[in-house]
Structures are given as C-alpha cells and as structure tokens.
C-alpha positions in Angstrom: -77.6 9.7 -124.1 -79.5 9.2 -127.3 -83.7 9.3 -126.6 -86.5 8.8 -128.6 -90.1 10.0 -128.4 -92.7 7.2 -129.8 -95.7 9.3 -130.9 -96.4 13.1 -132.2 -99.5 14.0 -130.1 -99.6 16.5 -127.3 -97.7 14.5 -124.8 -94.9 13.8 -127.2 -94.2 16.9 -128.4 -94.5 18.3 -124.8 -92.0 15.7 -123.9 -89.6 16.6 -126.6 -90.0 20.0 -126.0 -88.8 19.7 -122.4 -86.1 17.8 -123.2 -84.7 20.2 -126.1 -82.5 22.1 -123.0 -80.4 19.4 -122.4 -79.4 19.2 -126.0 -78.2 22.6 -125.9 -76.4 21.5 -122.6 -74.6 19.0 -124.2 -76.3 16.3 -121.4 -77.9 14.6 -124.3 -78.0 13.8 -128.1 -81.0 15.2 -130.6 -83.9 13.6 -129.7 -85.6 11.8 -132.6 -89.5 12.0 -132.4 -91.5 9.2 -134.8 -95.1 10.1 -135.6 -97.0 7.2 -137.3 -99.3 10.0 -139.0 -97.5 13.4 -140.7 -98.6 16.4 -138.7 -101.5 15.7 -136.7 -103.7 18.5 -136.2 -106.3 17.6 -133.7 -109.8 18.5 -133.8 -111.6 21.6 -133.6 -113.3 20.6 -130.8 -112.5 22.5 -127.4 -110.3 21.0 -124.6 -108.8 22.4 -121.3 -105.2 23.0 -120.2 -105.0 23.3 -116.6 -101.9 26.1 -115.6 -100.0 22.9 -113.7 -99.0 21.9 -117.6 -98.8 25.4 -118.8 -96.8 26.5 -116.2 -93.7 24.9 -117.3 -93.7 26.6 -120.3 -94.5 30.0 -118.8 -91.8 30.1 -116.3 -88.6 29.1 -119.0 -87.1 32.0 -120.6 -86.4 29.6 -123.7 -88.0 30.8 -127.0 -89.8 28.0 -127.8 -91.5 27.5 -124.6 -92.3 31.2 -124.6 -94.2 30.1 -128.3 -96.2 27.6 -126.5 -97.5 29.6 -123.8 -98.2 32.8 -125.9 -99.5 30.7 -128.9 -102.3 29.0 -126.6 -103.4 31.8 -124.3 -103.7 33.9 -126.8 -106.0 31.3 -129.1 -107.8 30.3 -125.7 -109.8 32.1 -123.0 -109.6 31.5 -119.1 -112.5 29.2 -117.5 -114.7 31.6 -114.5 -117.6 30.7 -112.5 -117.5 26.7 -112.7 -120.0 24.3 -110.6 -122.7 21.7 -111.0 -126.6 22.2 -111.1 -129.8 19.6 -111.4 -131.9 18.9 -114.6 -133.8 21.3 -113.2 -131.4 24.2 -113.3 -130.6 24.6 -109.7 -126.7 24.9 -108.5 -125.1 22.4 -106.4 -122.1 24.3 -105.9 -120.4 27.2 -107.9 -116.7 28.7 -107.6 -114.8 30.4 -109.2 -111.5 30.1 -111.6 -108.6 32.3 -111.8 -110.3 34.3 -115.2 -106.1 35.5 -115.8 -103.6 33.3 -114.9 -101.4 34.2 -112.7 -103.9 35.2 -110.9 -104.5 39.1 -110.8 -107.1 39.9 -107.7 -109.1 43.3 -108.9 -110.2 41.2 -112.4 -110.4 37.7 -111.1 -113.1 39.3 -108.1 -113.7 36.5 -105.7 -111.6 33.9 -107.5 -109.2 31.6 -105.4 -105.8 32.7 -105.7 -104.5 29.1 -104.6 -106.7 27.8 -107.9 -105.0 26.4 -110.6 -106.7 28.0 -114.0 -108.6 26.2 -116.6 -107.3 27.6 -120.2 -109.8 26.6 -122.8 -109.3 26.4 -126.5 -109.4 24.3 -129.6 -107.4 21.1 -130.1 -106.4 22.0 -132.7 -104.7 25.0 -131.8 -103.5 23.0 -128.7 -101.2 20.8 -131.4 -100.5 23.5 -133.7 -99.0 25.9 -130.7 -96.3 22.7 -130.0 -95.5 22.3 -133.7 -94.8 25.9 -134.2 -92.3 25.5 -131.4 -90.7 22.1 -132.2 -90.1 23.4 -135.7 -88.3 26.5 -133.9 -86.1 23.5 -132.1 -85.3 21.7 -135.1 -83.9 24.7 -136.9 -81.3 24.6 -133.2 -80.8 21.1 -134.0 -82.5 19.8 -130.9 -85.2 17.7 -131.9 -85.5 16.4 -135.4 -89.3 14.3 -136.2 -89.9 11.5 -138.1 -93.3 11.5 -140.0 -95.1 8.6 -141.3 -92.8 6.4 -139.6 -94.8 4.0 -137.2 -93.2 2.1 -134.3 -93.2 -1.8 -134.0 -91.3 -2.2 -131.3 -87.4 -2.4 -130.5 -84.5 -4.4 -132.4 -84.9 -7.3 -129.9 -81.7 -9.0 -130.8 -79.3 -5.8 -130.4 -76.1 -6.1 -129.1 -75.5 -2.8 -127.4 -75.6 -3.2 -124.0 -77.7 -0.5 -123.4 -79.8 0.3 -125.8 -81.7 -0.6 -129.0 -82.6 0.7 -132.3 -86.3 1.0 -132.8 -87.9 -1.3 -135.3 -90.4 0.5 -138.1 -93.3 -1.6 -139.3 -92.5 -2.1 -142.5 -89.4 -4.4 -140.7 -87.0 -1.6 -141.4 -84.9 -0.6 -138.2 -84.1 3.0 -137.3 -80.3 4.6 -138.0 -79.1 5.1 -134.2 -80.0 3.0 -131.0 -81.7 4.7 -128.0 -80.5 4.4 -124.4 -84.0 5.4 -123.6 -87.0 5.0 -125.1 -90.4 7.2 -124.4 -94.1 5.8 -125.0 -96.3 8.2 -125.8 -98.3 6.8 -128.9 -101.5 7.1 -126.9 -104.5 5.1 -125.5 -103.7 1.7 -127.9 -100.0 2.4 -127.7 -98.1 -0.4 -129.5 -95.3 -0.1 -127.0 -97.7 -1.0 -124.2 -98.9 -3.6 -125.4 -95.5 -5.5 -126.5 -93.4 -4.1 -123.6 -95.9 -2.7 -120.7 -96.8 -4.6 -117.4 -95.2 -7.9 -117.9 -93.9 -8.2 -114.7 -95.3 -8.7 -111.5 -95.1 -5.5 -109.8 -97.5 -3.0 -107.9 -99.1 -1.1 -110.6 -102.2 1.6 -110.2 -105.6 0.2 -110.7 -108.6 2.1 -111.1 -112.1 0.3 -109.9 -115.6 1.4 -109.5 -115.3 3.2 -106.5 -111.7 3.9 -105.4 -108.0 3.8 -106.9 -105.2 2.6 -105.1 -102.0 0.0 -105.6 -102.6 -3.6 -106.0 -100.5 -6.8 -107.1 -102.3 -8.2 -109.7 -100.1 -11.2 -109.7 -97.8 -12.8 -106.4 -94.4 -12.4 -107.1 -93.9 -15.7 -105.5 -96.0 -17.8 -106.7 -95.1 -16.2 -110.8 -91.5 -16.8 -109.3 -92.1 -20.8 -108.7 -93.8 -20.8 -111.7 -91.2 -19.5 -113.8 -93.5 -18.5 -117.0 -93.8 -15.3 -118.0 -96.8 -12.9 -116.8 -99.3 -13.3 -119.3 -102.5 -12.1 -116.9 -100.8 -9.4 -115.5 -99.3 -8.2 -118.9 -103.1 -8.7 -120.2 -104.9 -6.6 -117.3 -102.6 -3.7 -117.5 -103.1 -3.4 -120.9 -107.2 -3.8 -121.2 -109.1 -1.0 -121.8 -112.1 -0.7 -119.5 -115.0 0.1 -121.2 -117.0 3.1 -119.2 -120.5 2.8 -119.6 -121.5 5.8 -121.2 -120.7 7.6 -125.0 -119.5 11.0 -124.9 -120.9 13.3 -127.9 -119.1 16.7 -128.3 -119.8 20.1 -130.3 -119.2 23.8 -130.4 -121.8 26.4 -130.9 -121.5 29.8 -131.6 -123.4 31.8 -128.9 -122.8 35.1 -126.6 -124.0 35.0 -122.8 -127.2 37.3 -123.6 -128.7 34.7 -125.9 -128.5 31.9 -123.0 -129.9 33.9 -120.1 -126.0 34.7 -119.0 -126.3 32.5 -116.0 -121.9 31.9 -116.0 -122.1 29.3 -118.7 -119.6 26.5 -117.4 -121.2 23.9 -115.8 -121.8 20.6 -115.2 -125.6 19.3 -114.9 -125.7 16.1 -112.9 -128.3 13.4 -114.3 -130.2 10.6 -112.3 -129.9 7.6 -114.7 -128.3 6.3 -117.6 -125.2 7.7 -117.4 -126.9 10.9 -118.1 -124.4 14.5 -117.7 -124.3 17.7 -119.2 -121.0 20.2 -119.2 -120.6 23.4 -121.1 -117.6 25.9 -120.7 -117.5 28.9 -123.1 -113.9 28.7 -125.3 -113.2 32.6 -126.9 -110.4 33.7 -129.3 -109.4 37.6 -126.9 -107.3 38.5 -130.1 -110.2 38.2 -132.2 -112.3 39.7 -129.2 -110.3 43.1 -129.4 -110.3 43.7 -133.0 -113.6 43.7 -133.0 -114.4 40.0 -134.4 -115.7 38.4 -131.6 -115.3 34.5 -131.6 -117.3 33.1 -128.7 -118.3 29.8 -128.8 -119.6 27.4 -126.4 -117.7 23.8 -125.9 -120.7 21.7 -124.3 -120.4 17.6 -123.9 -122.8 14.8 -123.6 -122.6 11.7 -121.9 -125.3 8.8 -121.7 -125.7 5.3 -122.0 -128.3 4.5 -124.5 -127.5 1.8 -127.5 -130.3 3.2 -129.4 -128.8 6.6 -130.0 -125.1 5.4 -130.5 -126.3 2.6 -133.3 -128.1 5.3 -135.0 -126.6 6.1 -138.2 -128.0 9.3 -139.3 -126.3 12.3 -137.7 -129.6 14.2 -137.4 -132.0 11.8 -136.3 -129.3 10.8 -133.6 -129.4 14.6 -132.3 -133.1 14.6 -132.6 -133.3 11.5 -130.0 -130.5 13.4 -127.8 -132.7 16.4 -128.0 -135.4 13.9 -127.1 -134.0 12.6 -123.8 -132.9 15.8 -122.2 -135.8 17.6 -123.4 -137.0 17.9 -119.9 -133.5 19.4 -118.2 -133.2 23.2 -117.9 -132.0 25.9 -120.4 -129.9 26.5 -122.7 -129.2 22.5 -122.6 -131.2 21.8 -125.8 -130.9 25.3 -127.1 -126.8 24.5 -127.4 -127.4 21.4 -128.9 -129.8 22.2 -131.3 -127.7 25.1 -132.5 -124.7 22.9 -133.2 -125.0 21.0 -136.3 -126.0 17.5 -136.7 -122.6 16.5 -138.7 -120.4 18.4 -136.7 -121.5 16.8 -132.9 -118.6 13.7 -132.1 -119.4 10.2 -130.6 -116.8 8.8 -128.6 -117.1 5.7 -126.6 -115.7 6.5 -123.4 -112.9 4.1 -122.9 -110.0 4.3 -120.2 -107.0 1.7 -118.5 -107.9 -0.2 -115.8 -104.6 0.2 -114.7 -101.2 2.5 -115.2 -98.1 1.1 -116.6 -94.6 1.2 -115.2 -91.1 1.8 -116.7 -89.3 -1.4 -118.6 -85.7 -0.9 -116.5 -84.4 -4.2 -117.7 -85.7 -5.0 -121.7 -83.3 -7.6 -121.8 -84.6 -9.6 -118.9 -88.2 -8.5 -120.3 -87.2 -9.9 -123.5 -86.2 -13.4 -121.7 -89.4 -13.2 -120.1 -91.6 -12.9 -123.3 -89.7 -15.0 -125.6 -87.6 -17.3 -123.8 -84.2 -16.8 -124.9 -82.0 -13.4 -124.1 -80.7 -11.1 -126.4 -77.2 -11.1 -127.2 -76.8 -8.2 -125.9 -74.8 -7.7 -122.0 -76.8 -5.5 -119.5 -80.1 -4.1 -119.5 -80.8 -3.2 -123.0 -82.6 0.3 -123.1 -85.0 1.9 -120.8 -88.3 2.4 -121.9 -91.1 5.0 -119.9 -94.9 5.9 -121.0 -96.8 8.7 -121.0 -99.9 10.3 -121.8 -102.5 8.1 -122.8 -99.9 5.8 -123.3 -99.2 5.3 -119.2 -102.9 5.3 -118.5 -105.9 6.6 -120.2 -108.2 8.7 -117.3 -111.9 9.5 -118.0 -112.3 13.2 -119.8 -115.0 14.4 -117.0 -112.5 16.8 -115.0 -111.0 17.6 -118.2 -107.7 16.6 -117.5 -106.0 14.4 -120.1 -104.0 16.8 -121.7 -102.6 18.1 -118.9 -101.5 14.8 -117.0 -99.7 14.2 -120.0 -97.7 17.9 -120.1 -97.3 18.0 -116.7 -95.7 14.3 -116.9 -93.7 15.7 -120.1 -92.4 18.6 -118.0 -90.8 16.1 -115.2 -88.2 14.2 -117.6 -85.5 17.5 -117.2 -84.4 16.6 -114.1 -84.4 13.1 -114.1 -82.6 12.8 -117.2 -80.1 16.4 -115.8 -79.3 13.8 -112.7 -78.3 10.8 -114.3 -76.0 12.4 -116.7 -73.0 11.9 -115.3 -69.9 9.7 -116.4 -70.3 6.0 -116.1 -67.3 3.7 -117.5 -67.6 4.5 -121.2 -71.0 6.5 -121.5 -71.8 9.9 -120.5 -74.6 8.9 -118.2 -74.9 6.7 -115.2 -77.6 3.8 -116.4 -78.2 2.7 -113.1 -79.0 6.2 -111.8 -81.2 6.7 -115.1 -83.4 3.9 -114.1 -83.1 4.7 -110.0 -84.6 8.7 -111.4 -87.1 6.8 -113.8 -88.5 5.1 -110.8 -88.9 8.2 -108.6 -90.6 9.8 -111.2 -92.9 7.3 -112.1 -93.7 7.1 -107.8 -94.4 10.9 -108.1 -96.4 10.3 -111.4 -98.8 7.5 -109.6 -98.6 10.1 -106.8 -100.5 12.5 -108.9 -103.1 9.9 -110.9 -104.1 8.8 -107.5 -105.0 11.8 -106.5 -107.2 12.4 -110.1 -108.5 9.3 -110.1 -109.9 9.4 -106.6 -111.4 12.8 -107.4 -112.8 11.3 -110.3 -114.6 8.6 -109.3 -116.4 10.7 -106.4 -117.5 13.1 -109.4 -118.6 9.8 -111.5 -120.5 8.5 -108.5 -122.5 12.2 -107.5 -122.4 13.1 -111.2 -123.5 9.6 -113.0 -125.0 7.2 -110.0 -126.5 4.5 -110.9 -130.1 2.8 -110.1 -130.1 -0.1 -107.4 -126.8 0.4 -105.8 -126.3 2.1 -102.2 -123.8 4.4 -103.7 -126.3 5.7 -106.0 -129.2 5.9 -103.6 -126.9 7.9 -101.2 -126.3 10.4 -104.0 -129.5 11.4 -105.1 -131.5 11.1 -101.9 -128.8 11.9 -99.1 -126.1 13.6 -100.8 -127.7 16.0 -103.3 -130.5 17.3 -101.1 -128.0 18.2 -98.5 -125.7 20.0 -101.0 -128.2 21.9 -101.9 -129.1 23.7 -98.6 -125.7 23.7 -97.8 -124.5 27.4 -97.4 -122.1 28.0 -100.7 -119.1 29.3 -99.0 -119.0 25.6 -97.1 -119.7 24.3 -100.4 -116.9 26.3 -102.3 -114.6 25.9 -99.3 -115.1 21.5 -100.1 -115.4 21.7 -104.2 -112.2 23.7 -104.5 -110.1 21.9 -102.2 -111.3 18.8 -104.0 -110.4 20.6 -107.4 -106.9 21.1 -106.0 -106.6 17.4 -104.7 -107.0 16.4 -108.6 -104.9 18.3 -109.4 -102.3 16.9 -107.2 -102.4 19.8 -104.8 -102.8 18.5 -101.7 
C-alpha cells in the first residue's frame, strides 16, 4: 500500500510517524510526506499536549518515538493546580494535574491519578521534537518528505483502479500513485475543500449550544435530484467565525513576583467575550543547571473591533490593559510585562462541522464534474485529520492533541486491512470498512470535546440577553461558588476526562 501525508504540521508528522512501523513490517511502502512550506517551525508561543497524544509515543519501544517523548518533556513542564476564578480573583473551582506523568503519588500530592496530564511547552519545540524524529525515519527509509511542494489535489483522470497520483500546483503530478491519501494540511485544507463533504451523509456539527449528528441534506430528495451536493459540500467546509480574537504572549516571571497563588487559570468574564487563562511553561533541564527558564503562557480573548483594528502594537496593549484594568492580579501585571510586538492576534475561527473519509473518489469525481474517470473501482481513499477534519476552539487547549491522538489510530487500521486481495497486498474493501470505524471512534471523541467545550464557552464567555447567559452569571456562578470544592473537583475533573474522551 503506497500512502501519502498532505501537510508537515503536527498532525502530519505525528501521522507519518505512526505509520513508519509498518514500513519496517513490510505491510506498506515509504510514506511520502508533501509540505507546502520547508520546515515549519511553529511559534514560540506555548501550547499544551495532553498525555492521551503523548502516550503513544511513550509506550513504543521504537527509537524515534522514544525522541518525541524525551525531546518534549524534557523542553516542557507538567501543568498543576488548574481551575477558574472571577474578575475579582475568587476561585470557582481548582484541581489538580498529574505534575509527572505517569503519575507518581508522593510528588503529584492530591492530584488525580485517573487524570490525564497537561504537558506545556513551546510550539516550536512541539515541531522541532517530530522533525528530529522523522529525519531519524528517513535515514531507515521509512518516510521520505517533500518540501515546498504544495498539494492541488489528485490526478483526477488516473487509470489505476485504486489510486491516484497527487497533483502539485504548479500542474506537475507526483512520481508514484497513492492507494490512500491523508489530509492534514490544516484549518483551510485544499483537500477539504475540493474533496470533503460532498455527499449527503451524517457528519458532526457543532452549534451554539450542543454538538451532535445531523443530515445536512436528505439523501432522498439529493438522490431524485441527481445533482451533485453543493450545500452540503459548502457547509462542511465554512469556517464559523467565533465571536471573540484570541491575543497570546509569554512573559518571563517566577511565582514570588505574582503572589504565587498556583498560576494556571482561567478567569471567567461577564461580557464581550471577555476570558483570561495563564499556565506557567518551564524548560526542568535548564531548571537544574541552574538557568532557570520560567515563563508564563497567558491568553486573551474578547470581542471588541476597536482593539483588533488597531494598528499599533502598543497602543493595542494599552486598550487591553484598559479593559481588564479592573480584574484581579497579576492579570495586567503579565500583560504589561510581555511586550507589545511580541503579543499575537488571532481571530478565533473553527468548522462548523467535521469531515468524513472519501471511500469512493471515483464516484466523488462523477459527482463533482459529471463524467467518471477512466479509471475501474474506487480510485484512492482519502482521510483528514487535524485541523484538516475539523478545527475545534483553543479554550481546553486541545488542538494538538486531537490531532496526535487521531495520528496514533491509523496503525491498526491500516495493520488490519493488509492482507492479500487479487493482485494487491491489501484488502481495499477492508481499508475503507477500518477507515469508517475509525472515523466513528474519531467523532466519538470530538463529541465528547465539543460538548465539554461549549459548556466552558457558555459559563466561561456568556453572553448579555440570552437565558443561557443569565443562568450563568446569576444561577450558576453564585452557586459554584459556595459549593464545597471537593463536590466541585469531584464535577470539573470528570468533565476534564469527558473531553478528553474518557468517559
């Protein structure tokens, strides 16, 4: 089975990284990975890696995945106390994080040992941590990449039955065809939008208050019509804008110089899309030479046109200063320690809806442009992931690790299938029967997230003049408040496991 890996980002490599066993099993070819930018590097910014996408990496004995794990822990530190507070300083709830992970009881205190861990640390080192061990599998011949060498889309008039070469955008097509093809060029994915949610099937939708599975169009009625899904194709491929920007920074700061009060929280606002959230990322190597490296990952959101259409770096941290000058410490002490050029705006964007596998291009094809390829059979396969398969809101710091987790799932789907089928080495119809599976468990998982998110977006972010937010800031944030905290941590950490797909 020859597979290729559309996009270099965290997902990507993850995916390719996973799938470098089978290589040396024989079950599959080298897998070709095409970056449309050389070496990306990410930002310096921090982000977290939950242990359900580390994990996968921890527990193989191969080399590579050894580098991954070793190379972020030891670049990151372990999230502790975590919980959410008022303006006014005061804690809703607080738990507390597996500080080591695995867990180890006599340093991790009252910590959970059912609790996932939070690993925070740079981008950055996130992406260089994966490139040091995908240039360890191309020297074993397992994965080779492709940079500067952006996707289009597939050869749509192929004649292999079940695959495709990839076509370049300079028109150029790639050297070998691909039984399988694997989106993960991220939140505007080109793949997605030529290829994703064409037909008429259930896909997962995210509203304003709940996710679940929906039609978007009848099968029936697109079945008498006989035209291809263009409203279902364009919903699953809009990106919902979210009402709020997101602005980012580090600071360098130790706990004595913020009052030490177990710096990782989130500070719930009552308007504007107003939120604070702060978790402190360290560097232990650098810690136990001596060299401390503590810095402080904090994140803005609000809804106010004035400060995004400001230009000028400062004078747009002076009028963020300005409207949470009134919430409690160190709020505007971080942000006025982090300079004005270095704090990121981001528009928070996200899918309305996820995207499921292409198991018959060919018919797709039809579909789209009205005449089949030449080709007999399906044509390839093609699968998304990452931002790719649906773009989730940042607030519960999990976009990273939906993608690795979904990366780590492709072994055994791919292990299954390979098995002889008339002249190829792997059963096509078994590929696509294990594709589907996997993408059931995969929507499994985002619903859980999703759901968890939207109750955090609704207590953390409610909004004036609807019931929802009257409930939360009259009804349910006076009562959380003299709520005993062991009921509280009892609620907030099985909800933390439910987005994390621990149910």
């Amino acid at each position: 089975m020859r597979i290729a890996v559309v996009g270099g980002g965290v997902s990507g490599l993850s995916c390719a990284l996973h799938l470098a066993p089978l290589v040396s099993k024989g079950l599959i070819s080298e897998i070709d990975v095409f970056e449309a930018t050389p070496n990306k590097k990410g930002r310096s910014i921090g982000v977290g890696i939950w242990s359900t996408a580390l994990d996968p990496f921890r527990m193989s004995d191969r080399p590579s995945h050894q580098v991954v794990w070793e190379n972020m822990t030891k670049h990151g530190s372990w999230v502790g106390e975590v919980g959410y507070r008022t303006p006014k300083g005061k804690w809703l709830v607080h738990s507390r994080l597996p500080m080591t992970y695995p867990p180890i009881s006599d340093t991790d205190h009252d910590a959970d040992d059912n609790m996932p861990g939070l690993l925070f640390l740079k981008e950055s080192r996130v992406h260089s941590a994966l490139r040091v061990a995908v240039a360890a599998e191309e020297h074993q011949s397992t994965i080779r990449v492709h940079p500067s060498s952006p996707i289009k889309g597939i050869a749509e008039d192929s004649v292999h039955p079940w695959s495709a070469p990839l076509l370049l955008q300079n028109g150029e097509q790639t050297e070998r065809d691909y039984h399988l093809i694997i989106g993960a060029d991220g939140m505007d994915s080109q793949l997605r939008k030529t290829y994703g949610g064409h037909f008429p099937t259930s896909q997962l939708r995210l509203t304003g208050t709940s996710a679940f599975k929906s039609s978007l169009v009848d099968p029936e009625t697109e079945k008498l019509k006989g035209v291809w899904a263009a409203a279902n194709h364009a919903q699953v491929t809009f990106l919902e804008d979210r009402n709020y920007t997101v602005f980012r920074g580090n600071v360098s700061v130790k706990d004595e110089d913020l009052g030490g009060e177990g710096l990782n929280f989130q500070t719930w606002g009552e308007g504007k899309s107003m939120r604070f959230a702060t978790v402190k990322m360290g560097c232990p190597t650098k810690e136990r030479l001596g060299k401390p490296d503590e810095k402080q990952v904090w994140f803005i959101t609000i809804d106010d046109n004035e400060i995004v259409s400001e230009p000028n770096p400062q004078k747009r941290k002076e009028m963020l200063l300005d409207a949470f000058s009134k919430w409690h410490q160190p709020i505007c002490e971080m942000v006025e320690a982090t300079p004005a050029d270095e704090i990121l705006a981001e528009r928070a964007m996200a899918h309305r809806h996820s995207v499921a596998p292409v198991d018959d291009m060919n018919d797709l094809l039809k579909r789209i442009r009205g005449k089949r390829p030449p080709s007999s059979q399906r044509g390839p396969a093609m699968i998304f992931i990452g931002d790719a398969f649906m773009t989730v809101d940042p607030i519960l710091a999990q976009g990273f690790s939906v993608g690795m987790e979904a990366a780590a799932d492709f072994p055994s789907s791919i292990e299954t299938s390979c098995v002889h089928y008339e002249n190829l080495l792997f059963d096509p119809y078994l590929l696509r029967k294990e594709l589907k599976s996997r993408h059931d468990r995969r929507v499994d998982r985002l619903v859980c997230l999703l759901r968890a998110t939207e109750i955090v977006q609704a207590l953390g972010q409610p909004r004036d003049g609807t019931l929802t937010g009257f409930l939360a800031k009259r009804v349910i944030r006076p009562s959380m408040r003299i709520t005993p905290n062991f009921v509280k941590m009892a609620i907030f950490n099985a909800m933390l496991r439910y987005s994390l797909g621990k149910r």
